[in-house]
ZATOR-425027 format. One line per 3 residues: number of its first residue (from 1); for each residue x, y, z of N, C-alpha, C. Coordinates in steps of 0.1 Angstrom, whole numbers, padded with zeros to 4 digits. Layout:
NUM> X Y Z X Y Z X Y Z ~ ...
END
This chain:
1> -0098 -0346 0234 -0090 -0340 0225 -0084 -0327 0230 ~ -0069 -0320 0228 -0065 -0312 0234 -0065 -0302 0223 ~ -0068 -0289 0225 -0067 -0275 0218 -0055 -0266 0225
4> -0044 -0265 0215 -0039 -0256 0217 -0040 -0238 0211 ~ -0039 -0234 0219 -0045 -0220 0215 -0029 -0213 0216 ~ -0025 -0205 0208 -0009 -0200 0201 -0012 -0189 0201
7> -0003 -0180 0212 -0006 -0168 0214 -0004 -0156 0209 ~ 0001 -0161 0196 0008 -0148 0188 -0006 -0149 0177 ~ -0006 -0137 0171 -0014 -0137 0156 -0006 -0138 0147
10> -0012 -0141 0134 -0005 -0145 0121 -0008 -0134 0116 ~ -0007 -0122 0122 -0007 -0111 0109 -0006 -0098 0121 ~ -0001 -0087 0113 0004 -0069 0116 -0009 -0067 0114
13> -0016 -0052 0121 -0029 -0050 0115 -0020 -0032 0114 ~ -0022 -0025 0107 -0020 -0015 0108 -0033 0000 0109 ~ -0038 -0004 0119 -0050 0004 0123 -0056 0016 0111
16> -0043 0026 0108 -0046 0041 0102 -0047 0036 0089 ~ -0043 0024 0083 -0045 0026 0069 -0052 0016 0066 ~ -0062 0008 0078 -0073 -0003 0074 -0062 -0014 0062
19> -0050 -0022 0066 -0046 -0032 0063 -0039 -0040 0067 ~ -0039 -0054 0066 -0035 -0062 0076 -0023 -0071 0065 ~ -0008 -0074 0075 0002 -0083 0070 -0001 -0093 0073
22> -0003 -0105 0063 -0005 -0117 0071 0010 -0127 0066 ~ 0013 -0134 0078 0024 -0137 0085 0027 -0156 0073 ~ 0036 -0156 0073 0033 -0171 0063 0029 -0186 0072
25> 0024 -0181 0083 0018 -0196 0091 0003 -0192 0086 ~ -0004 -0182 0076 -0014 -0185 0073 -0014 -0194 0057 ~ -0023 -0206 0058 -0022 -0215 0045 -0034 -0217 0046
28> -0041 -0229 0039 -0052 -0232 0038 -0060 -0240 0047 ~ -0053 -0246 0054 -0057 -0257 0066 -0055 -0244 0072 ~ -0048 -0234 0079 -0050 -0226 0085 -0053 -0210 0080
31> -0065 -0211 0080 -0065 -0193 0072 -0073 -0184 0084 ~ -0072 -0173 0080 -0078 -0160 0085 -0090 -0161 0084 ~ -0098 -0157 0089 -0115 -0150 0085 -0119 -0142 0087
34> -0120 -0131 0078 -0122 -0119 0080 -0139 -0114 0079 ~ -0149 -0113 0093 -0158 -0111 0095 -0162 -0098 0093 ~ -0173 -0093 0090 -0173 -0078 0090 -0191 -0073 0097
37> -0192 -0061 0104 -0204 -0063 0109 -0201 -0048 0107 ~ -0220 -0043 0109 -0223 -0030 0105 -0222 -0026 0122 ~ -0228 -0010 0120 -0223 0000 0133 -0231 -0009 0140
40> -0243 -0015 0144 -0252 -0017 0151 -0253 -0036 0155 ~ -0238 -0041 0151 -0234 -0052 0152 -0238 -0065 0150 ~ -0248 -0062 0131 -0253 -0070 0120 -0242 -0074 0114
43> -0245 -0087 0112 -0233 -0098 0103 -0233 -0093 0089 ~ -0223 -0085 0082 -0228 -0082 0066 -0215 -0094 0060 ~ -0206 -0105 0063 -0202 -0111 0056 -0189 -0115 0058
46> -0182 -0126 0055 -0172 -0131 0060 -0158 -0137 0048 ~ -0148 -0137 0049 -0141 -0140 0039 -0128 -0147 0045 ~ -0128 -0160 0036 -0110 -0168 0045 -0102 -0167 0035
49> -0091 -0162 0045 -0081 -0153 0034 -0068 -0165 0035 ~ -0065 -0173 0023 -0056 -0184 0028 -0042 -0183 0024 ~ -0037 -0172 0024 -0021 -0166 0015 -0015 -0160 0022
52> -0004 -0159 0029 0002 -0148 0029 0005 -0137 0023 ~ 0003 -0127 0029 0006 -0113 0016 -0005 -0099 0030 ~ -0001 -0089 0020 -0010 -0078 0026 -0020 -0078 0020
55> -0033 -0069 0029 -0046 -0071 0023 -0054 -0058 0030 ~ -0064 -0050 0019 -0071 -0043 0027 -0083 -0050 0035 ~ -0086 -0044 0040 -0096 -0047 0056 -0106 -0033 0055
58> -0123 -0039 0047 -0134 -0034 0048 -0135 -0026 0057 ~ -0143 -0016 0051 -0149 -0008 0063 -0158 -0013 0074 ~ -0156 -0007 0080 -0165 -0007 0093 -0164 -0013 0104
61> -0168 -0025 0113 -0162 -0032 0126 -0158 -0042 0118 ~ -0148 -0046 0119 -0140 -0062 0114 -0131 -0068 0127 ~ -0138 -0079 0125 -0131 -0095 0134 -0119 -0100 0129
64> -0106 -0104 0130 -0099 -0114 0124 -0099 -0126 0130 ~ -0099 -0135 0126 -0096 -0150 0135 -0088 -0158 0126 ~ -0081 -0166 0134 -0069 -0178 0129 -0077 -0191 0133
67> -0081 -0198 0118 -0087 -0210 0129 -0078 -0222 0119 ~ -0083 -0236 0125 -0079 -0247 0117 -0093 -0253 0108 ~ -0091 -0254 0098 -0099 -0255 0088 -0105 -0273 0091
70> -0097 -0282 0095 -0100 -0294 0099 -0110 -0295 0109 ~ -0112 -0287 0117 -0123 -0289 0130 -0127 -0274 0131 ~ -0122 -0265 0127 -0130 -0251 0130 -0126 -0246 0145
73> -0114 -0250 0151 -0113 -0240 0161 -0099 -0232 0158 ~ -0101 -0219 0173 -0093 -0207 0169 -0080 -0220 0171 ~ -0069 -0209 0165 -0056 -0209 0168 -0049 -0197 0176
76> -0056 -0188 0177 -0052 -0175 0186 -0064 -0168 0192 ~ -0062 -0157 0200 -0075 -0153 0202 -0074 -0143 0190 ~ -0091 -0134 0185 -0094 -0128 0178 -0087 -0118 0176
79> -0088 -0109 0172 -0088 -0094 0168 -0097 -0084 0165 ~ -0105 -0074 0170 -0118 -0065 0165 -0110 -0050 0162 ~ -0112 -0048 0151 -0111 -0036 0146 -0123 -0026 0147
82> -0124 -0016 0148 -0138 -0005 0149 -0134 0006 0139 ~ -0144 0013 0134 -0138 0025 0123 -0130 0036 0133
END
């Protein structure tokens, strides 16, 4: 089976005000997951965001990922945010 990996992200992150634009190629078959982990790089919880629109983005280190909801892989590489 072939994976293509799509080198753009589906979303702006705007660093200073902890919020991210997501782009309208995010839908349900393809959503965001917004992971979030404490300073010491413990999993406290994950959320798929399947809309386009803006959104705040939790404190502390956050992951974004674009995957396909049919098989679970990326569509882009990641994104890590740090406080």
């Amino acid at each position: 089976m072939f994976v293509r990996i799509v080198p753009t992200r589906p979303w702006h992150v705007d660093r200073s005000a902890r919020t991210a634009a997501l782009k309208d190629a995010v839908s349900w078959d393809r959503p965001v997951l917004v992971a979030q982990y404490d300073a010491d790089g413990r999993f406290i919880g994950l959320s798929f965001v399947d809309a386009p629109g803006k959104m705040d983005l939790p404190e502390g280190n956050v992951v974004l990922f674009w995957i396909d909801r049919r098989n679970l892989w990326p569509n882009c590489e990641q994104e890590t945010l740090k406080p």
